[in-house]
C-alpha atoms as an extended CHARMM CRD file, in Angstrom:
* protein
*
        97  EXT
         1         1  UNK       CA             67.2220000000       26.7070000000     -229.4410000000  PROA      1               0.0000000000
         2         2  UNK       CA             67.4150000000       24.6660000000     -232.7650000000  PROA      2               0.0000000000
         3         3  UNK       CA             70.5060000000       25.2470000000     -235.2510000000  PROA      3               0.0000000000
         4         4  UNK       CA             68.8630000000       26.9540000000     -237.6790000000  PROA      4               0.0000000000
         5         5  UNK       CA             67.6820000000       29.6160000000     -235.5040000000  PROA      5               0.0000000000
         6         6  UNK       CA             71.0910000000       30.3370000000     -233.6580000000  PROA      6               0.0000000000
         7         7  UNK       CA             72.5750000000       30.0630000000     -236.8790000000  PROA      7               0.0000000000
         8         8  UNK       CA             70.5540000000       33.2610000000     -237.9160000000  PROA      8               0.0000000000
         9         9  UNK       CA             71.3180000000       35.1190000000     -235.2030000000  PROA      9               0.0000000000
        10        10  UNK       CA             74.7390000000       34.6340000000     -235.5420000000  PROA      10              0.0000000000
        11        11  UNK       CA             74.3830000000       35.7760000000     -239.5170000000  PROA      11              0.0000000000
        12        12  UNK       CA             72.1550000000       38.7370000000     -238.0850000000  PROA      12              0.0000000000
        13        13  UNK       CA             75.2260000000       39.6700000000     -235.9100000000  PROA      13              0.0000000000
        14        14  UNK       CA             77.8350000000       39.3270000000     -238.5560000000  PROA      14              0.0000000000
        15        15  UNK       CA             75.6920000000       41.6640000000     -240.9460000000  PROA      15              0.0000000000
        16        16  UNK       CA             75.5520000000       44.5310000000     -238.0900000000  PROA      16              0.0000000000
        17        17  UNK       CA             79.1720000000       44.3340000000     -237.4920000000  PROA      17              0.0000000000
        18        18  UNK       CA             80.3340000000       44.1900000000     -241.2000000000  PROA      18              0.0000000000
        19        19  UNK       CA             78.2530000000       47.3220000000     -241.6590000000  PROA      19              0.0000000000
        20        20  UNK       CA             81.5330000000       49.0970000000     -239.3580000000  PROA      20              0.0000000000
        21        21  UNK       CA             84.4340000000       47.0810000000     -240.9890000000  PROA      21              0.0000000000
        22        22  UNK       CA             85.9350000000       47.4620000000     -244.3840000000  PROA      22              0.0000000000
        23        23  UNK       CA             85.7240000000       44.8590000000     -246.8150000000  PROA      23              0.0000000000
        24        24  UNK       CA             88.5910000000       43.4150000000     -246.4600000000  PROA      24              0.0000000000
        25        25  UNK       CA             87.5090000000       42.8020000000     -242.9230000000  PROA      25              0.0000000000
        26        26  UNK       CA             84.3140000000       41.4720000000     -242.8620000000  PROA      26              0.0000000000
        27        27  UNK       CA             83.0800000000       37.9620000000     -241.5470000000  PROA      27              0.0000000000
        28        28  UNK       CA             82.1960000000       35.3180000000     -243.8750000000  PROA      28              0.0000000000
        29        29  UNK       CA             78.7920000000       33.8990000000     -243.3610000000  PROA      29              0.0000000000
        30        30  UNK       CA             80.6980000000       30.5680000000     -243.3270000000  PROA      30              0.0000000000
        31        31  UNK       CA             80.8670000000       27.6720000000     -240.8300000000  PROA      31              0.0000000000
        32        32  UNK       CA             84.5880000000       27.9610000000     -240.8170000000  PROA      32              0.0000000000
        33        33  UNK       CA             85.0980000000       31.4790000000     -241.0710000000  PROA      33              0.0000000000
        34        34  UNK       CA             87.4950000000       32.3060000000     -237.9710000000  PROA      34              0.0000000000
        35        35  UNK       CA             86.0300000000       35.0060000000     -235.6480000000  PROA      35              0.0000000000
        36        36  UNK       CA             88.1500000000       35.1920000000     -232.5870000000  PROA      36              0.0000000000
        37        37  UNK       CA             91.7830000000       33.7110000000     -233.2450000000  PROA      37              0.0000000000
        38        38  UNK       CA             95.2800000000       34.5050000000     -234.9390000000  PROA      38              0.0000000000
        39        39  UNK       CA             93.4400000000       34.0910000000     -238.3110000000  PROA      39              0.0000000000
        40        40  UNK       CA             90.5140000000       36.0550000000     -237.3920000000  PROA      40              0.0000000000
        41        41  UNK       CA             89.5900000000       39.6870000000     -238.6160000000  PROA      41              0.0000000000
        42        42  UNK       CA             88.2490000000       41.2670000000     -235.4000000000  PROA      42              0.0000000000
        43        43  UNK       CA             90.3370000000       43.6460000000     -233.6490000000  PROA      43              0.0000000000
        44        44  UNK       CA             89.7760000000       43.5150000000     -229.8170000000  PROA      44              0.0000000000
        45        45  UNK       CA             86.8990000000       46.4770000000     -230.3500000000  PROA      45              0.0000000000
        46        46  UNK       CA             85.4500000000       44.1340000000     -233.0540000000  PROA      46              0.0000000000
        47        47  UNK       CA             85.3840000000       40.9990000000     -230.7890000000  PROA      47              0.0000000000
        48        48  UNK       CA             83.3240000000       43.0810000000     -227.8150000000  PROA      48              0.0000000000
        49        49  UNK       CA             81.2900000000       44.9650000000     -230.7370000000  PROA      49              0.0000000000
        50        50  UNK       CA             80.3300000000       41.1940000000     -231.7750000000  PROA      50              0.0000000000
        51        51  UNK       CA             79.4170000000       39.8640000000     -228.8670000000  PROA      51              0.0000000000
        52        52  UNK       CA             77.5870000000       42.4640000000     -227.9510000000  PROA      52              0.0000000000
        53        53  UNK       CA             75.3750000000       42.0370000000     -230.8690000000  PROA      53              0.0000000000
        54        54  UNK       CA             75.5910000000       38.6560000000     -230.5340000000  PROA      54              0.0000000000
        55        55  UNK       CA             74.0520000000       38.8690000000     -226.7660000000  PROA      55              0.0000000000
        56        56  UNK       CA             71.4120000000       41.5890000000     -228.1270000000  PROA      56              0.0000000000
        57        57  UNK       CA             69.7930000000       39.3940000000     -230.7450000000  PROA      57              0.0000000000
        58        58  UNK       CA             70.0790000000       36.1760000000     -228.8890000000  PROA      58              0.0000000000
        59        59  UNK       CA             67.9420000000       38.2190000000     -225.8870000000  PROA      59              0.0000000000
        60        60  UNK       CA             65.5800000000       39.4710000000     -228.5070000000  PROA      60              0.0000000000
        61        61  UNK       CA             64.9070000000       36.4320000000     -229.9090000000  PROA      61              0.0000000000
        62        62  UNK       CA             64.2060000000       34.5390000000     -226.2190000000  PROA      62              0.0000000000
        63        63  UNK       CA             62.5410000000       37.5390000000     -224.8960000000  PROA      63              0.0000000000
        64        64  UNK       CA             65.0550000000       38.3660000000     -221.9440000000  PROA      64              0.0000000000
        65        65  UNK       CA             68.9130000000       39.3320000000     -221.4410000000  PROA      65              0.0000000000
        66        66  UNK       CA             71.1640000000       37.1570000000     -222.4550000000  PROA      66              0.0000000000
        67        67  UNK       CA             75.2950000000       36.6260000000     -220.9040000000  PROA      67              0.0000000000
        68        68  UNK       CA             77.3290000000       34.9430000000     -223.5020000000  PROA      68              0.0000000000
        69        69  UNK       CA             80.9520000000       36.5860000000     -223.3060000000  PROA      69              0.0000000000
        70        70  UNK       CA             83.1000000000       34.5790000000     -220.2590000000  PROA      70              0.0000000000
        71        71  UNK       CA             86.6570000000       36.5000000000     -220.8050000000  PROA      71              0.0000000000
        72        72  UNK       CA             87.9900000000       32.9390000000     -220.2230000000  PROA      72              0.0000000000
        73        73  UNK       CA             86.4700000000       31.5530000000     -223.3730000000  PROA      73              0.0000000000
        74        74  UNK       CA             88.6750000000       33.9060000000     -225.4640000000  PROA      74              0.0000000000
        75        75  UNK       CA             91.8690000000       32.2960000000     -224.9360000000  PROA      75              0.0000000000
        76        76  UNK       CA             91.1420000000       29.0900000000     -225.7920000000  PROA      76              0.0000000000
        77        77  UNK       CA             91.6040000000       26.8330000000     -229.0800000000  PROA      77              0.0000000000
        78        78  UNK       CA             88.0580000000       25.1290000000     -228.0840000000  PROA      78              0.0000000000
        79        79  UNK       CA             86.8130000000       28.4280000000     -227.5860000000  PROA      79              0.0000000000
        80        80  UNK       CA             82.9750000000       28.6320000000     -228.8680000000  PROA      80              0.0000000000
        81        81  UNK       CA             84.0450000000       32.2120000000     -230.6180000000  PROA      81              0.0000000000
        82        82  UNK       CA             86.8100000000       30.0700000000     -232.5740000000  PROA      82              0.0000000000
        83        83  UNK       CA             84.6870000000       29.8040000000     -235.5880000000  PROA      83              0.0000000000
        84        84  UNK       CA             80.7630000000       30.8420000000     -236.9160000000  PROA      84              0.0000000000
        85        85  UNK       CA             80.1390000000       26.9100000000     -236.7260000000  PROA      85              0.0000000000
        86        86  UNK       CA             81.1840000000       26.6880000000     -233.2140000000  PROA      86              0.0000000000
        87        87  UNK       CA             79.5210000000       29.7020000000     -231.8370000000  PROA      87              0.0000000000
        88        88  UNK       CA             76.3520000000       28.7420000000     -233.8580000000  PROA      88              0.0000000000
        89        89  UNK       CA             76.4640000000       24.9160000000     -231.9920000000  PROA      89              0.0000000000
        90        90  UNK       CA             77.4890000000       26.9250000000     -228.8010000000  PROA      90              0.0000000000
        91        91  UNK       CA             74.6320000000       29.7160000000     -228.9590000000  PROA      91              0.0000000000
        92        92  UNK       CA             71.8580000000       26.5760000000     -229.9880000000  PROA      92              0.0000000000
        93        93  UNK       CA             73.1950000000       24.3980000000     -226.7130000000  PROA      93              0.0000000000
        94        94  UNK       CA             73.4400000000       27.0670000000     -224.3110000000  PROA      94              0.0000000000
        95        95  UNK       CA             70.2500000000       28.8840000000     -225.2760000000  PROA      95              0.0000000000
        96        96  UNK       CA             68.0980000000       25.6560000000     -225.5500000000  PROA      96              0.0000000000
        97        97  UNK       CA             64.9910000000       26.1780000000     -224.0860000000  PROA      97              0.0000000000
């Protein structure tokens, strides 16, 4: 999957789960906008509502079910949820097919 489209499913993703958070809470459609992290808006209900979305349109765009969330990814400063650039080079490598 090429950049451009796993950076618009990421955006698409963002826009359904700003539609439940108030505005002080909602994403930035930013490379650097922090999604899962210390400086990141998501509640623990907002991360899983995310990825969830996240998986949903990523399966609808390939045409079958896709697995993205790995508890273990979380955690970690390198995680590919850290920031909407990093998930968007994560979601392109992953999904490349």
């Amino acid at each position: 999957m090429d950049q451009d489209r796993a950076l618009r499913i990421v955006i698409e993703s963002i826009d359904v789960v700003n539609r439940q958070l108030p505005a002080s809470r909602r994403l930035q459609k930013a490379p650097e906008t922090v999604i899962v992290g210390a400086a990141g808006s998501l509640d623990s209900l907002g991360i899983i509502n995310f990825v969830m979305t996240l998986e949903e349109k990523a399966g609808e765009a390939l045409g079958s079910p896709v697995q993205l969330f790995d508890e273990r990814m979380l955690g970690e400063e390198s995680s590919p949820f850290r920031t909407v650039g990093m998930l968007t080079a994560y979601l392109a490598s992953i999904l490349d097919v």
